[in-house]
Structure formats: C-alpha cells, structure tokens
C-alpha positions as CSV (number, residue, x, y, z in Angstrom):
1,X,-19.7,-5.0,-1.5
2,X,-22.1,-4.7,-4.2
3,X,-25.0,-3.8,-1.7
4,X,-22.9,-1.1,-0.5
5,X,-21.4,0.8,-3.9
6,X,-20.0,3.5,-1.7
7,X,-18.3,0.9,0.4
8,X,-14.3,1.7,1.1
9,X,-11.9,-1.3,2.4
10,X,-9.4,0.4,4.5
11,X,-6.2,-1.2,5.3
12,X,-4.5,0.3,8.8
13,X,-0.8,1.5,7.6
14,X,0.3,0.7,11.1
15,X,-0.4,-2.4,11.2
16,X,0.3,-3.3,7.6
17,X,3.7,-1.9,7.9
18,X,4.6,-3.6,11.6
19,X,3.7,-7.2,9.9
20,X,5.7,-6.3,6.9
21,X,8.6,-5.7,9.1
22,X,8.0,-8.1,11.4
23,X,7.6,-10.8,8.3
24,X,10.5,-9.9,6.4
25,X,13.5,-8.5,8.4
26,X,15.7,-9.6,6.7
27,X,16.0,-7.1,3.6
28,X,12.7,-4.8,5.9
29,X,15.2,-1.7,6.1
30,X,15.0,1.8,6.0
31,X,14.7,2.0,2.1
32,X,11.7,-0.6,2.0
33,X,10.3,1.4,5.4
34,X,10.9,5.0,3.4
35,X,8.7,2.9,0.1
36,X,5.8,1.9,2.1
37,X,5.8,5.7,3.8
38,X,5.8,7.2,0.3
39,X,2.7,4.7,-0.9
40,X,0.5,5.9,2.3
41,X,1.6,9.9,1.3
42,X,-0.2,9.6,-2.2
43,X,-2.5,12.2,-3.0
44,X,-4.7,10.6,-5.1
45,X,-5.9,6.8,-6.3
46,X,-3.4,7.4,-9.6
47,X,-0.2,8.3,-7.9
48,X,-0.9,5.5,-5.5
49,X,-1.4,3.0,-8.6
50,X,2.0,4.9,-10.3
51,X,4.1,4.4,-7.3
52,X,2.7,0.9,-6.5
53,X,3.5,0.1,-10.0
54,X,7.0,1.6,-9.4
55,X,8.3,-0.4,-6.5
56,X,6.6,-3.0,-7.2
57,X,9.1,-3.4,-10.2
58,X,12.1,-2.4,-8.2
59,X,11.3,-4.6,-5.2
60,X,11.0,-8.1,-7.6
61,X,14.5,-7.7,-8.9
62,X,15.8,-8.6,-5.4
63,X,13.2,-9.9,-3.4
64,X,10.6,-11.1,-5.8
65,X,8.5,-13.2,-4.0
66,X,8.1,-10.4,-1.3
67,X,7.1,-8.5,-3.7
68,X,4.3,-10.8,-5.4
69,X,3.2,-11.6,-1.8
70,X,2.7,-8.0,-1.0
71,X,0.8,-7.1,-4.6
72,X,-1.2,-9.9,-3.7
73,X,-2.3,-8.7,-0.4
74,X,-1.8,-4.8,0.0
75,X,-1.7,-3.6,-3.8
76,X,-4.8,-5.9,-5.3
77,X,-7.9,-3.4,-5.5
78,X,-9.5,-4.5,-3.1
79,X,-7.6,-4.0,-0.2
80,X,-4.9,-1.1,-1.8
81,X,-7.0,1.8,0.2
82,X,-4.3,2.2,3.2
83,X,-3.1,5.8,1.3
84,X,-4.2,9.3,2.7
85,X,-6.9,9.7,0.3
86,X,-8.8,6.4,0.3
87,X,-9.9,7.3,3.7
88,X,-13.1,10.1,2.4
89,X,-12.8,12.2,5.2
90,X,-9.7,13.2,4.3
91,X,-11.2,14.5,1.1
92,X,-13.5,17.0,3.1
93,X,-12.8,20.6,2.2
94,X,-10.7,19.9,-0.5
C-alpha cells in the first residue's frame, strides 16, 4: 500500500454480511442484520468509526468474542472501508 498512497481496500457488504450470518446464526438476527445495515449507511469515515465504536461495545456484553472477531477483521483500518463513502465514487458531486 505504500506505493499506492491513494490506494482504498474495499470490503463487499454482501458478502461480509452473508458470512457473518452464515458464521454466527445463532444470535445473527434481525437486530445484528439492522447493525451491520446502519455501519454500511455512514456518511462519513467518523460516523462509521462512532457507530463501529458503538456496537462494538454493545455486541461484547453478549457475544464478545463475536465481537472481537469481527473488530478484528471488518472494523481494523485496514479493511473497515465496506461503508457508502469509502467507495470515492460515491463522493463525486458532493
């Protein structure tokens, strides 16, 4: 990455969310599917880091090593940018 600075590591939210489900049904419900929508809707790199913070507090009270599992994989910086505005082109215009 350091030969291309510009360089953007996109996550698909598909396919991160269909292993996530697939991986953890037994607490994967509607409230954990509703959490995972709300992180992809962020605006911005700072309400995605807010949010992630968020749920990532609430989700290690009952299912904590889910939740260090997932930090490890979908929330570390490298590989967080599966939210609206990593991809640039959504940035276009705006």
């Amino acid at each position: 990455m350091d030969r291309f600075p510009d360089y953007v590591a996109l996550n698909c939210y598909f396919h991160m969310t269909s292993h996530q489900e697939k991986e953890h049904k037994k607490f994967y419900d509607e409230r954990m599917h509703d959490d995972m929508h709300m992180l992809h809707m962020c605006p911005s790199k700072h309400a995605f880091k807010l949010l992630s913070i968020a749920l990532f507090n609430l989700w290690k009270v009952d299912h904590a090593s889910f939740a260090e599992g997932f930090h490890g994989s979908y929330l570390s910086e490298d590989w967080s940018s599966w939210y609206l505005d990593a991809l640039p082109m959504a940035r276009v215009g705006m």
